[in-house]
N, C-alpha and C positions, 0 to 999 in steps of 0.2 A: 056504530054498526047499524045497519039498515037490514030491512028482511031479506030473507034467504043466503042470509051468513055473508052479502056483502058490503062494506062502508063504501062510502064517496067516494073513494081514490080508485074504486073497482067500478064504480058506474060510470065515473069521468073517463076510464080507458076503454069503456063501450063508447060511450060517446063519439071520442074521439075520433075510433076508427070507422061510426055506422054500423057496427057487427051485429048480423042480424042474428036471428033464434035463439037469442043469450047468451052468445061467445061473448070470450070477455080477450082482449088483444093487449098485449104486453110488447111494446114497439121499441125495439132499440138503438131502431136508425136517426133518432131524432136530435140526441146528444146532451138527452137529458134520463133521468130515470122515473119509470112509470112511478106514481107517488107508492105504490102499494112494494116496492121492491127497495130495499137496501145494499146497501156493500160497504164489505170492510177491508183493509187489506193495512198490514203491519210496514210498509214499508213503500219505501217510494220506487216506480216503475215507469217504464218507456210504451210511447205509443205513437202511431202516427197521424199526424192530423189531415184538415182537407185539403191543405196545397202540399202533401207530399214528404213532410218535413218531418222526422224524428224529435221527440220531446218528450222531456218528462215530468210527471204529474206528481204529488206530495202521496201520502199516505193517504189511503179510504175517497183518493177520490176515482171514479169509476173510468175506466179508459174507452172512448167511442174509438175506435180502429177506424183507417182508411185505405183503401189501394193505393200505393205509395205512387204509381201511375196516372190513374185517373183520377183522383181524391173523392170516387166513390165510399160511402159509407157499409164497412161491413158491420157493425153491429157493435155490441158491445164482448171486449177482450177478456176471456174466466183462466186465469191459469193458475196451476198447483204452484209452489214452491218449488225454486231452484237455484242450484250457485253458477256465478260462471267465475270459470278455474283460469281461466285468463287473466292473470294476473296485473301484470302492465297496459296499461294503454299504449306506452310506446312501444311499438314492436319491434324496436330496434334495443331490447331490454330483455334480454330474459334469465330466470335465472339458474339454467345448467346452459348457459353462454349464451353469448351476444350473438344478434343474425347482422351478419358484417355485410351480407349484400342486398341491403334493405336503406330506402334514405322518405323522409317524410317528403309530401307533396303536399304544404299549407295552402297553395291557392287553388286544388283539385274539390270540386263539390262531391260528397262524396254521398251513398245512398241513402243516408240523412235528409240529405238535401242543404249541408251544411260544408263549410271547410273543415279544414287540425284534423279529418279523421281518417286520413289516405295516405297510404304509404306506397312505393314503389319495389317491387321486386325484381332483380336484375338477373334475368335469366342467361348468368354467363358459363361459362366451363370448369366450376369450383368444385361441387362436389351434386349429389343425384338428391340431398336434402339439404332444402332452401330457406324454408321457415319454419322455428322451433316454435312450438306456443305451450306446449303443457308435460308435464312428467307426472307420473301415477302408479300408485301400487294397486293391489288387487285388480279382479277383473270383471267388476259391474258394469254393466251397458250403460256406454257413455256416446253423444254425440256431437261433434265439432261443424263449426258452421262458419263460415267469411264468405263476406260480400267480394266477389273478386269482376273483372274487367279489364279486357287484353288492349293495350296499349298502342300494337299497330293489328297486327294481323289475327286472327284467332290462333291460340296455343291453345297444348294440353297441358294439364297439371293433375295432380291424383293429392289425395290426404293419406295419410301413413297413421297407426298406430301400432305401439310395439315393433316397430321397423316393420320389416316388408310384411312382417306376419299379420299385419291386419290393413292392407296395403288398399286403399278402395282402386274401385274400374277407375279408368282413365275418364277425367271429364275435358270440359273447354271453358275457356273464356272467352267471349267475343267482346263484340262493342259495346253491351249494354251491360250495365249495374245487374248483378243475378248472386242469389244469396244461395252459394253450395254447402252441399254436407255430406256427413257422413257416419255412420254409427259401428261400433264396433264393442266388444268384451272383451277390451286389452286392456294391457299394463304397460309399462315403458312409456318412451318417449311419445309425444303426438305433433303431428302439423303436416306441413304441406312439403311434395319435391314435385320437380320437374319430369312430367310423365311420360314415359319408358326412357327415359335420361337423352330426352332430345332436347334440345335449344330454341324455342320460338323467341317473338314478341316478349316485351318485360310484359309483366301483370300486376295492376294496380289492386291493391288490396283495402281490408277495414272492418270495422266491428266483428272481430271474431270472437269466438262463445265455445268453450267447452264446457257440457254440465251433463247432468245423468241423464238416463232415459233414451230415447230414437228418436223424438225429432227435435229441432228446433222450438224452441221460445221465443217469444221476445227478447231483445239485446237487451245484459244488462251491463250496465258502462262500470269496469274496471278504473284503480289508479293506484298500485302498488300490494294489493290485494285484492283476493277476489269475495266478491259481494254476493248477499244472499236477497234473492227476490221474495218478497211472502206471498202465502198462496191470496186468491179473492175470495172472500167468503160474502156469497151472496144469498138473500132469503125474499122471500113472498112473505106478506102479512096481509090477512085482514079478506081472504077465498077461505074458503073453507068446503068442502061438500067431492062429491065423486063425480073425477073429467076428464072427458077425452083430451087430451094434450098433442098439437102438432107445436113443434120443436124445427124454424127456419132458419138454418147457419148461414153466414155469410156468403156462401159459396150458392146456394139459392136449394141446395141440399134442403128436404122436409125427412124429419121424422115424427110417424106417430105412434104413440102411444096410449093405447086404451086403460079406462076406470084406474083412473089414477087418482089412489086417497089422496086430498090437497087438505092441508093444515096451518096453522101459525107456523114459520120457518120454513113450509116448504121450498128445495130448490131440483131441479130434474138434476141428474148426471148428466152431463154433456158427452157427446162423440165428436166433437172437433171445438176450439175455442171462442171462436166467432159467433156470436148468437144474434141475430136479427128479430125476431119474433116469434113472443110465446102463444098460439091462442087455445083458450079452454072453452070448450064445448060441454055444457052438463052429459052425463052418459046416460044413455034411455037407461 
């Protein structure tokens, strides 16, 4: 520990950035962790790297996120704990019955950026719901999410929970990879039908996720059960003292926050998962 409550690993992330008036810059784009910051996390999780591609990392080690498009760097990935209720990978598997007009597409790359994870949905004249993916009792706020993509023309498709009683707006699929959702406080059954029971385009599907909460998480990959993700527990060591904190998310979002006691452990609450950069300003 060096004067004014900072060690090395805090002078090296001034350095690093040139910050001047004794900010101290915590950089997350870099796809490494500042020395002065740790993480833990109980279990292994998906993330995407810089060519676009889906993958996933062992336990505790720290996930740098990218635009699955640009293979821009958003930052590093903080998320709570969660299960996804998705049970099969194959979604031609479920179990309050098989979705019969569904067939896998192994040579389709799917928004992974990978093959095996793309199924086809046959938008014929069977019935107004098309793909099963979950059954549920009680009615805690749960949100369902697939990667979907219309095969010739744009169609509509809608998500259902509890049948029409928690029936979301009509969306679309077009031509491009687009990760939809939906949230809802039902029970019963959940997935997807053909919206206002018209017939387009089949719609390629994949990585679907039902788990609590309203928005999406990161995918967590099913195979006959559903898995639980562990939250990241992330901490600062080795700052100590009272500071202005701005807080840059991925999205190029700044939040700040004034005389913020910092300690051994400190880590801010986040408002979105993406963190880019922390920097602390001493406060007059």
């Amino acid at each position: 520990m060096l004067g004014f409550g900072l060690d090395t690993g805090v002078l090296a992330a001034r350095r690093q950035d040139g910050a001047a008036s004794g900010a101290i810059v915590l950089d997350f784009t870099t796809g490494v962790l500042p020395s002065v910051v740790t993480l833990t996390r109980a279990s292994a999780a998906t993330v995407v790297n810089a060519t676009g591609q889906q993958v996933s990392v062992a336990a505790d080690v720290p996930r740098f996120d990218h635009d699955r498009q640009t293979g821009a760097p958003l930052g590093l990935l903080v998320e709570t704990g969660v299960s996804n209720f998705v049970i099969h990978a194959d979604l031609r598997t479920h179990p309050h019955g098989n979705n019969t007009n569904i067939q896998a597409m192994p040579a389709v790359t799917g928004p992974d950026g990978k093959t095996g994870s793309v199924y086809r949905l046959t938008q014929g004249a069977q019935s107004s719901t098309f793909l099963k993916l979950g059954q549920f009792s009680g009615s805690d706020a749960k949100v369902i999410s697939l990667w979907v993509k219309a095969m010739g023309a744009d169609t509509d498709f809608q998500f259902y929970a509890d049948g029409s009683a928690g029936i979301s707006p009509v969306k679309t699929a077009t031509g491009d990879w687009v990760r939809a959702f939906h949230s809802a406080a039902r029970s019963g059954q959940w997935g997807l039908n053909n919206g206002s029971d018209t017939y387009g385009s089949d719609i390629l599907v994949a990585l679907p996720q039902i788990e609590f909460g309203l928005t999406p998480s990161s995918y967590i990959p099913t195979s006959g059960n559903g898995v639980d993700r562990a939250p990241d527990l992330v901490r600062v060591d080795g700052i100590n003292g009272m500071f202005d904190v701005t807080l840059r998310y991925g999205s190029g979002v700044e939040e700040i926050r004034t005389a913020q006691n910092i300690s051994d452990g400190w880590w801010p609450s986040l408002s979105a998962p993406h963190l880019a950069r922390i920097v602390l300003r001493p406060s007059a």
